[in-house]
C-alpha positions in Angstrom: 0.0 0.0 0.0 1.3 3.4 -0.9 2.1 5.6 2.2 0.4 8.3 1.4 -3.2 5.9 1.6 -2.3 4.1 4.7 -5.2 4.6 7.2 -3.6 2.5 9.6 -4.4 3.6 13.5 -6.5 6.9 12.0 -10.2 7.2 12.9 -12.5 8.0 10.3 -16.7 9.2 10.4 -18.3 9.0 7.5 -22.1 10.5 7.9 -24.9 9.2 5.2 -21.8 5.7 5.3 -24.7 3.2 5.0 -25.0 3.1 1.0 -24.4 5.0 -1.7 -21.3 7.1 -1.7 -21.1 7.2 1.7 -20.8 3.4 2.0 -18.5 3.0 -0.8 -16.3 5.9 0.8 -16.5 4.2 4.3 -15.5 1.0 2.8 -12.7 2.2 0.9 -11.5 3.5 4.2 -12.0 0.6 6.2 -9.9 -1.4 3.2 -6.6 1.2 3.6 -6.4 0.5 7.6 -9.4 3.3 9.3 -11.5 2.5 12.2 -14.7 3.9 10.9 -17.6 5.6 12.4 -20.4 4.5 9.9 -23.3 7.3 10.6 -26.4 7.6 9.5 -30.4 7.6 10.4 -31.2 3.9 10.1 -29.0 1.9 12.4 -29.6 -1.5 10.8 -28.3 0.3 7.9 -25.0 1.1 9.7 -24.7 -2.0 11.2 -25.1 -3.8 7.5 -22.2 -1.5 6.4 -20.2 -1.9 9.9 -20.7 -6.1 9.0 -18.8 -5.5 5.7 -16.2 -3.9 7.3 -15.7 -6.7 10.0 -16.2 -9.2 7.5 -13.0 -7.9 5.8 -10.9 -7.6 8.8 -11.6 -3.9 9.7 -12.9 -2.1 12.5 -16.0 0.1 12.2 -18.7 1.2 14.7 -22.0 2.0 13.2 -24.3 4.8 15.4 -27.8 6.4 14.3 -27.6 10.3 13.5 -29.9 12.0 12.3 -27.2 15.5 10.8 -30.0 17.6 10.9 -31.1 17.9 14.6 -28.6 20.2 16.0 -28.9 18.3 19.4 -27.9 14.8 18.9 -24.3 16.3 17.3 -22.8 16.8 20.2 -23.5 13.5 22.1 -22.7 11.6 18.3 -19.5 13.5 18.9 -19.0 12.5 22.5 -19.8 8.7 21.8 -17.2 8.6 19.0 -14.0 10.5 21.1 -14.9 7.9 23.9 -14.8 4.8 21.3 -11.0 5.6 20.2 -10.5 9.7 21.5 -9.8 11.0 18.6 -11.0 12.2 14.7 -8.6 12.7 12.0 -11.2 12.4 8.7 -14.7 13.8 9.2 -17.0 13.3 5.8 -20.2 15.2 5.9 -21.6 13.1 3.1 -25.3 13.0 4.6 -27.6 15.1 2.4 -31.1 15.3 1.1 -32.1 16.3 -2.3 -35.9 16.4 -2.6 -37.2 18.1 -6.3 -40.2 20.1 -6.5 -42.8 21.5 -8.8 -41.8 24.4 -8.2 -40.5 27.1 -5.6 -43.9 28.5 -5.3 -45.3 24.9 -4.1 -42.1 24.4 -1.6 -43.1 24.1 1.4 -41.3 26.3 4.7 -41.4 22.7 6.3 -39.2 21.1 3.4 -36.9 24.5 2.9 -36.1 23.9 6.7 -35.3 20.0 6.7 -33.2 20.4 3.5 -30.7 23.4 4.9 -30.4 21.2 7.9 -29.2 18.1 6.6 -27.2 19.4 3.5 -25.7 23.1 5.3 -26.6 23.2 9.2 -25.4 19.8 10.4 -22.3 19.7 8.6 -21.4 23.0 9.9 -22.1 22.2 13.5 -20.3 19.1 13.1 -17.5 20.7 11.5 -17.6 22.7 14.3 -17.0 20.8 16.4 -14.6 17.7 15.1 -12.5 20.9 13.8 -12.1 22.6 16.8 -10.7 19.2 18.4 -8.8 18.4 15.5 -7.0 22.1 16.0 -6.5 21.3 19.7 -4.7 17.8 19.1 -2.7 16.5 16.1 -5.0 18.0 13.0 -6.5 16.0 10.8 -8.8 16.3 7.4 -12.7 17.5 6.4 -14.2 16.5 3.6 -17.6 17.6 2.9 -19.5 16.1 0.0 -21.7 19.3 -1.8 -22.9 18.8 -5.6 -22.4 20.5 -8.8 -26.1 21.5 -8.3 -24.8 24.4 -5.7 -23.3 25.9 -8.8 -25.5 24.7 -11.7 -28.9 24.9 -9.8 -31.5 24.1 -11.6 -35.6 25.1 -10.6 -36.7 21.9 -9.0 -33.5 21.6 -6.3 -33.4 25.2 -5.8 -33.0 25.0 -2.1 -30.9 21.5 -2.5 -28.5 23.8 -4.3 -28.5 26.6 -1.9 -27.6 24.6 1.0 -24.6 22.9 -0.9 -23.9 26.5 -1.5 -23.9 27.2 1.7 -21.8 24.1 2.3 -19.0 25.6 -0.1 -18.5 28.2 2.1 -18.9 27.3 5.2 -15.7 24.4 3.6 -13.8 27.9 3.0 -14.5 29.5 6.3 -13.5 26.2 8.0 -10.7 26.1 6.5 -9.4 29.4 7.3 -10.4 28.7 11.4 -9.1 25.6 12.0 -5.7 26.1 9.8 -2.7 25.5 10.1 -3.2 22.0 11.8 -6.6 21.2 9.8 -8.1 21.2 6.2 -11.3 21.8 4.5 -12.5 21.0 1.2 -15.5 19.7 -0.8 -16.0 17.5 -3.4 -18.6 18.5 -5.8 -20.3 14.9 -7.2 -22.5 15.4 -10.5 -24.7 12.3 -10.9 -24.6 9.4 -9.2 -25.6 5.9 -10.1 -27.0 5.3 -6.1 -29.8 4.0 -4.8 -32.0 7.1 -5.5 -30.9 6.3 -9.2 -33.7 3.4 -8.8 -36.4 5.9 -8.7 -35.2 7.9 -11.7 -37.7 8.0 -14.4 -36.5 6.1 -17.8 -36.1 9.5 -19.5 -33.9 11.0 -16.2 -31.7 7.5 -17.5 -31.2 8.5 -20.7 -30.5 12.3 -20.2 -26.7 12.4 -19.9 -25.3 15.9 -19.2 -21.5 14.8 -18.9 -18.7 15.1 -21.0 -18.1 11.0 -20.6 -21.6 11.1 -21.6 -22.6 8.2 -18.5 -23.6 8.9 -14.7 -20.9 7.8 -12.2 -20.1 4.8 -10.2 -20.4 5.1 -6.2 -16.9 4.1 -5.8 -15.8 7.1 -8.5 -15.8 9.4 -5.7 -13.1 7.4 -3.5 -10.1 8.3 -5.3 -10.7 11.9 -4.3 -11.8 11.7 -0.7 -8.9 9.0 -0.2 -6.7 12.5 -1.9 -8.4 15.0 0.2 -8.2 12.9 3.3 -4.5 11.8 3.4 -1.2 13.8 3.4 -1.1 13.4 -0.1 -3.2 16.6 -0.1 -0.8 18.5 2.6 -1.3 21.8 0.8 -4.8 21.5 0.0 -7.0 23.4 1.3 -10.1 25.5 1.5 -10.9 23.8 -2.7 -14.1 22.6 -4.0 -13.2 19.4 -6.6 -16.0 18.9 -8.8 -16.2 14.8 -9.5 -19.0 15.3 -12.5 -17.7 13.7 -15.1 -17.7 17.1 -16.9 -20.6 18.2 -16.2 -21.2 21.6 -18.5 
């Protein structure tokens, strides 16, 4: 294994890390050497992801969050410095990205639960894994926005205003918790997850990408594996769009 990948004895949470990207990103982890935190709403979820992590040899802990209540980040925090007492990767990869009509049928109760999950939670979490991070031997945040936050489109305008939010709160961070942590964001275009199974047969076919096909879960891991290691010592405060070349 190359050096610069080797996980070995680092701790790594991965919100939204029962399926999808997150899951292929907590996996990918688990295979370089992490102990990983595998965090999302549906515990039986985690612990399906945790089981394919001990099932290879790794070491994972799966706990129920739900990013968007302010008031369970703080004692997910706690449980997780108590398990090994310490973070050095945090990937805010949970997110919600409902589409609607339109912005005149969006609802005040929707608006609300999509700036929490996508902007609100990761910045609280940030927060406060970065300030610990600062405090001890550093470490690495990655948090996951979308090309939607800049190439929004009518029916995800508030998806896309909370990644947008996202992008800067990844600058900001960056900036505060320096010199001993980073912050970036990787911008995904499409993804071939598990929401892909409700796409619509024309949604299928409408490829806006220069490689003119939707990605692969585990097309994201080569860049948070980058962004996460010490291969990516003097980056900081970027946004990496992983679209495929999206226009």
């Amino acid at each position: 294994m190359d050096p610069l990948f080797d996980f070995s004895g680092k701790v790594v949470v991965v919100t939204g890390g029962s399926r999808g990207l997150g899951r292929a990103m907590a996996l990918a982890f688990a295979n370089r050497g992490a102990a990983v935190v595998v965090a999302s709403r549906k515990l039986d979820e985690c612990r399906a992801t945790a089981g394919a992590i001990f099932e290879s040899g790794g070491e994972a802990l799966p706990l129920a969050l739900h990013v968007g209540r302010w008031e369970e980040l703080e004692p997910f925090v706690e449980e997780v410095y108590r398990w090994k007492g310490r973070v050095d990767v945090l990937i805010n990869n949970a997110g919600m990205s409902p589409v609607t009509d339109s912005s005149l049928v969006t609802s005040e109760e929707l608006f609300d639960k999509v700036m929490a999950v996508n902007c609100k939670g990761p910045f609280r979490l940030s927060a406060l894994v970065g300030s610990r991070m600062a405090e001890a031997e550093g470490g690495s945040i990655v948090n996951i926005s979308s090309i939607g936050s800049s190439r929004p489109l009518p029916a995800y305008a508030p998806y896309a205003a909370a990644k947008a939010g996202l992008n800067a709160i990844t600058v900001a961070h960056a900036f505060e918790f320096a010199p001993k942590v980073r912050v970036n964001a990787i911008l995904p275009g499409s993804f071939e997850t598990d929401i892909a199974k409700h796409w619509s047969p024309e949604k299928k076919k409408s490829i806006a990408s220069a490689i003119k096909r939707y990605g692969q879960p585990d097309e994201i891991v080569s860049a948070a594996l980058y962004l996460a290691s010490d291969a990516s010592s003097f980056t900081t405060g970027s946004l990496i769009r992983v679209d495929g070349g999206r226009p």
